[in-house]
PLY file of the C-alpha trace (Angstrom):
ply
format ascii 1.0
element vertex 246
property float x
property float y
property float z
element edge 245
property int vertex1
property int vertex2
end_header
-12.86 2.95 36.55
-15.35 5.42 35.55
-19.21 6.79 35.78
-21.73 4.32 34.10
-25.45 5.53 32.93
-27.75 3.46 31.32
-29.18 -0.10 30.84
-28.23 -2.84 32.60
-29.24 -6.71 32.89
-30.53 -8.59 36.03
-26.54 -9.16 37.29
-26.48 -5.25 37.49
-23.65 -5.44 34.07
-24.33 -2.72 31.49
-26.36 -4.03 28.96
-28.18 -2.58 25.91
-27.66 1.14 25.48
-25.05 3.06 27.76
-22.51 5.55 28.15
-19.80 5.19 30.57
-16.87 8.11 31.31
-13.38 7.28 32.26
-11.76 8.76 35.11
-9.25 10.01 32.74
-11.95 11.67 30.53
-12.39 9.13 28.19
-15.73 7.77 27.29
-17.38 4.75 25.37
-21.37 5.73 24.30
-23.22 2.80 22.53
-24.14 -0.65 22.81
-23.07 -2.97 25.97
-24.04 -6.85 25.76
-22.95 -8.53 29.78
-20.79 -5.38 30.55
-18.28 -5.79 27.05
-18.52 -3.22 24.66
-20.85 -4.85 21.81
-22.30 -3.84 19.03
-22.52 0.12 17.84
-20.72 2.38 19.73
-17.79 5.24 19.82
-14.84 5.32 21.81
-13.36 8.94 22.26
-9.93 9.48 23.64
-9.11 12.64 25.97
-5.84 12.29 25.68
-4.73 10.96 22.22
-3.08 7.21 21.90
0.00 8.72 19.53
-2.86 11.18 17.65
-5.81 8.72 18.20
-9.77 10.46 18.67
-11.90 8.24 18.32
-13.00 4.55 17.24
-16.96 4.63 15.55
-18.12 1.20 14.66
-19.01 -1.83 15.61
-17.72 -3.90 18.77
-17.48 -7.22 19.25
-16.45 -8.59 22.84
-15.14 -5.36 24.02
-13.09 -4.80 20.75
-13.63 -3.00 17.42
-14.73 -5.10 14.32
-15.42 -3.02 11.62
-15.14 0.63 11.80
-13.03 3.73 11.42
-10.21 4.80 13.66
-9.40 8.95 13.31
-6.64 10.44 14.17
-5.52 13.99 14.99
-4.92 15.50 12.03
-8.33 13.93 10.40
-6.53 10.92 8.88
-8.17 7.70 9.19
-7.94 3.59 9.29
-11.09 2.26 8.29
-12.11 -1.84 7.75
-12.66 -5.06 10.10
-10.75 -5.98 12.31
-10.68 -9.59 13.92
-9.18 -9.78 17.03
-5.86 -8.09 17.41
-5.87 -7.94 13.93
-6.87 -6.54 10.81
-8.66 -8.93 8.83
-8.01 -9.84 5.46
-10.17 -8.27 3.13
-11.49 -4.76 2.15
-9.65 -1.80 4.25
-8.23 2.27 3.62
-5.59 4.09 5.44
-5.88 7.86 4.76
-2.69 9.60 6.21
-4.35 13.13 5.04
-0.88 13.80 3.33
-1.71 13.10 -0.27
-1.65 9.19 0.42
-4.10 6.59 0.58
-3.51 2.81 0.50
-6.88 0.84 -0.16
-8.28 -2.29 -1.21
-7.92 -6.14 -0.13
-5.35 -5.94 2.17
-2.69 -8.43 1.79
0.26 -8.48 3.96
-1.27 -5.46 6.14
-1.37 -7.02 9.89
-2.22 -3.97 11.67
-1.96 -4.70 15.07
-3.85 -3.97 17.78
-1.91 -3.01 21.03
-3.70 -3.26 24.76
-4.09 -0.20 26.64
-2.64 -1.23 30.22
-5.41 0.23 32.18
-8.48 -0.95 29.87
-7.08 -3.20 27.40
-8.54 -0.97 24.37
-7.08 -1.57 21.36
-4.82 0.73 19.31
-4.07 0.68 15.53
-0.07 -0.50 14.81
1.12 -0.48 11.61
3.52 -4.04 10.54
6.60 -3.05 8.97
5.91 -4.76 5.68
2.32 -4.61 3.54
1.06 -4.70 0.21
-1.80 -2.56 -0.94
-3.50 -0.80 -3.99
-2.58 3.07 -3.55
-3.08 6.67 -4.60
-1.41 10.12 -4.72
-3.13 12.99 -5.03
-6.43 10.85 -5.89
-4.21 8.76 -8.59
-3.72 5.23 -8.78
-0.07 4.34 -8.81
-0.68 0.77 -8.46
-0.12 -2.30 -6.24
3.18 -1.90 -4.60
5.01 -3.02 -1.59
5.45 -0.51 1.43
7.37 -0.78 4.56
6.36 1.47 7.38
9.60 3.10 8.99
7.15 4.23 11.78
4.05 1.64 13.45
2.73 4.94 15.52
0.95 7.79 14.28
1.46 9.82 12.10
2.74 6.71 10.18
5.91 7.19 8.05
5.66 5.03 5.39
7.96 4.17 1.86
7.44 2.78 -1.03
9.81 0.00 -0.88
9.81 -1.13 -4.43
9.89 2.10 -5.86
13.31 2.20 -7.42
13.14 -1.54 -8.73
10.56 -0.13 -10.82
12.95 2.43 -12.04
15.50 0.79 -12.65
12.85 -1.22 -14.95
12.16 1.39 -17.09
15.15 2.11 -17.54
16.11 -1.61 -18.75
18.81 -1.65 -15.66
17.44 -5.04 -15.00
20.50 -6.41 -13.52
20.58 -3.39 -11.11
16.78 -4.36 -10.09
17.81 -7.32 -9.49
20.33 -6.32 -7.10
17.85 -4.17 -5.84
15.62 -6.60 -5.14
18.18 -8.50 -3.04
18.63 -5.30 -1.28
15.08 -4.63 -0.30
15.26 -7.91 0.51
17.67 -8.03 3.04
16.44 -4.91 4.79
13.26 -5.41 5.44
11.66 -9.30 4.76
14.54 -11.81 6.05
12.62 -12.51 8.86
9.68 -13.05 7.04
8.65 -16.94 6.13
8.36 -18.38 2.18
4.93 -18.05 2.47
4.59 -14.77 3.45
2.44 -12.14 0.94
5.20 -9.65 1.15
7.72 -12.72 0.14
5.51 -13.82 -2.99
5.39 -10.45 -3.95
8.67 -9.95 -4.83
9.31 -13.27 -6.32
6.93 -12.40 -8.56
8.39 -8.69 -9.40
11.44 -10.75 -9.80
10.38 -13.16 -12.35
8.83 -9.86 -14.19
12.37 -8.48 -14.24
13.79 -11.60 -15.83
10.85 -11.66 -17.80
11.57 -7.88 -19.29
15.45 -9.04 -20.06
14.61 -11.69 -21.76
12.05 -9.47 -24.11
14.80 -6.70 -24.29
17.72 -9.62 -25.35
15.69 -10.39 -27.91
14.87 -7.06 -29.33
18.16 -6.27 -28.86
19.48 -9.66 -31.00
17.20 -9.07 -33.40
18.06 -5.73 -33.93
22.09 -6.13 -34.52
21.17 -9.06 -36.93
18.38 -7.43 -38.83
16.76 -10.66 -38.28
12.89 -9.48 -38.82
13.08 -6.84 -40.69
10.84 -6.25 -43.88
13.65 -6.75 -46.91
14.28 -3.45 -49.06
11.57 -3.34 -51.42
13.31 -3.28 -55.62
11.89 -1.86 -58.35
11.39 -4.38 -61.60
14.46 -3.94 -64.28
12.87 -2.31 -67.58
12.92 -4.73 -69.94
14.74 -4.43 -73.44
15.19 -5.59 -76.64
17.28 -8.07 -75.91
15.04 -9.98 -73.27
13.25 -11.16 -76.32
16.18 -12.33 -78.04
15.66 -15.87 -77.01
12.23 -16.18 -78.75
13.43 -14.45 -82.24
0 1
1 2
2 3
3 4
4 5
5 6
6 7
7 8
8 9
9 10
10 11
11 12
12 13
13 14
14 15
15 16
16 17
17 18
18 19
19 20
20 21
21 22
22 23
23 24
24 25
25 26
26 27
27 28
28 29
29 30
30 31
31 32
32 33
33 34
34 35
35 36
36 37
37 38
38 39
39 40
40 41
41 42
42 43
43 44
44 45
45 46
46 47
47 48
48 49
49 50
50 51
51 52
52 53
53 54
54 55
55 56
56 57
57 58
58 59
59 60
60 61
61 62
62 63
63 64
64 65
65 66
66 67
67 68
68 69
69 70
70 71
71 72
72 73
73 74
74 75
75 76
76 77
77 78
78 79
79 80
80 81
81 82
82 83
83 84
84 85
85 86
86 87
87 88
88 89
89 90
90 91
91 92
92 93
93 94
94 95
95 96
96 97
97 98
98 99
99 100
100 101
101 102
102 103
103 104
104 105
105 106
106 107
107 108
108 109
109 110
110 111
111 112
112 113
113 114
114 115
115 116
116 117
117 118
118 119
119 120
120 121
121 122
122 123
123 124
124 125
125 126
126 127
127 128
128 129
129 130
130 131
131 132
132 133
133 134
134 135
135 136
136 137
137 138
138 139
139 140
140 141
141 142
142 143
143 144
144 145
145 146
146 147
147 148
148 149
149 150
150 151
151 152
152 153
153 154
154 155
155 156
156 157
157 158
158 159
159 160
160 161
161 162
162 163
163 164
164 165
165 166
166 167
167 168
168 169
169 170
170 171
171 172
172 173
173 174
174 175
175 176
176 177
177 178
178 179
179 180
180 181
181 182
182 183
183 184
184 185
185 186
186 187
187 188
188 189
189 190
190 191
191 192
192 193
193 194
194 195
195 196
196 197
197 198
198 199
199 200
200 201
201 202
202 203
203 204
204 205
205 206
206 207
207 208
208 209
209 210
210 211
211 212
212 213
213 214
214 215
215 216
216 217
217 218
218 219
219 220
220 221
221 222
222 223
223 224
224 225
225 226
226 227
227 228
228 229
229 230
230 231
231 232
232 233
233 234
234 235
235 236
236 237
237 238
238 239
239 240
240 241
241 242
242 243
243 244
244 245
């Protein structure tokens, strides 16, 4: 319940421009279309959903659709949303701790909880996504993340970070059992199809991949196989050489 002022249509439901204010202090200013939250507007939170502010965007059907969600400490979501969902496509999570995971989203189902008393929506992390991200404002690639924590502040790990270690260090049979590890901790429940899955099939065909490479460097170089031959200087010729045509 709450304390509406502005338009309204001829069934007396806010419509148009409006602000209404929660009993609880909370308060949604923008655009109403048959008394649902739609089109331009900004939801402000008194009280703070695990750190949430405020949701400025768009609305669709009393829900967000594209927009930014900030939190507490200034960090933000930002992209569309489709339902309880994110939607697939162009997004940025800013945890205002050095990180930033951007780009088009795959595997990132952030999930939008209902409020009981308004059914608002609140951002949730999934446990498992894939995204482009940075530290310190540097790219450190596309990588697989798990978050240990869906509320805010987040709490999130790079899952495939010491796979990649291990590859650089041409441990590839401990990635590989690293793989199977990361597997079985956080994506068994996940189905074949599932971005998160694909993604580390493919990291493991990479592995096998860079052991193959390495084998054969490593053949090549026991054998000599490859190797330019020593280069030999011409024998000085003598006398004698010319014996055959005296």
């Amino acid at each position: 319940m709450g304390t509406y002022n502005g338009n309204r249509n001829e069934k007396g439901l806010a419509h148009g421009k409006g602000t209404i204010t929660y009993d609880d202090g909370e308060k949604y200013e923008g655009e109403w279309k048959e008394g649902n939250r739609h089109g331009k507007g900004t939801y402000t939170f008194e009280t703070g959903y695990d750190g949430l502010i405020r949701f400025e965007g768009e609305w669709q059907e009393n829900k967000p659709f594209a927009g930014v969600f900030t939190f507490s400490n200034n960090g933000t979501i930002s992209g569309e949303f489709t339902g309880y969902h994110y939607n697939e496509g162009n997004g940025k999570i800013d945890l205002k701790d050095g990180r930033i995971f951007e780009g088009k989203w795959s595997g990132l189902d952030l999930i939008l909880t209902d409020n009981d008393n308004d059914c608002f929506l609140t951002p949730r992390l999934n446990s498992c996504f894939i995204a482009q991200a940075f530290e310190s404002e540097k790219s450190i690639g596309e990588h697989l993340f798990v978050a240990e924590s869906n509320k805010y502040p987040y709490r999130v790990i790079q899952a495939d970070k010491q796979i990649h270690e291990l590859i650089a260090a041409t441990k590839f049979d401990e990635a590989l059992l690293k793989v199977e590890e990361v597997k079985n901790l956080y994506l068994k429940d996940l189905c074949a199809d599932d971005p998160c899955i694909l993604f580390i099939a493919n990291l493991v065909e990479t592995i096998k991949e860079c052991k193959r490479v390495k084998l054969q460097e490593d053949i090549l170089s026991t054998f000599g196989q490859g190797q330019p031959s020593p280069k030999t200087e011409p024998k000085p010729k003598t006398d004698d050489d010319f014996d055959d045509f005296a």
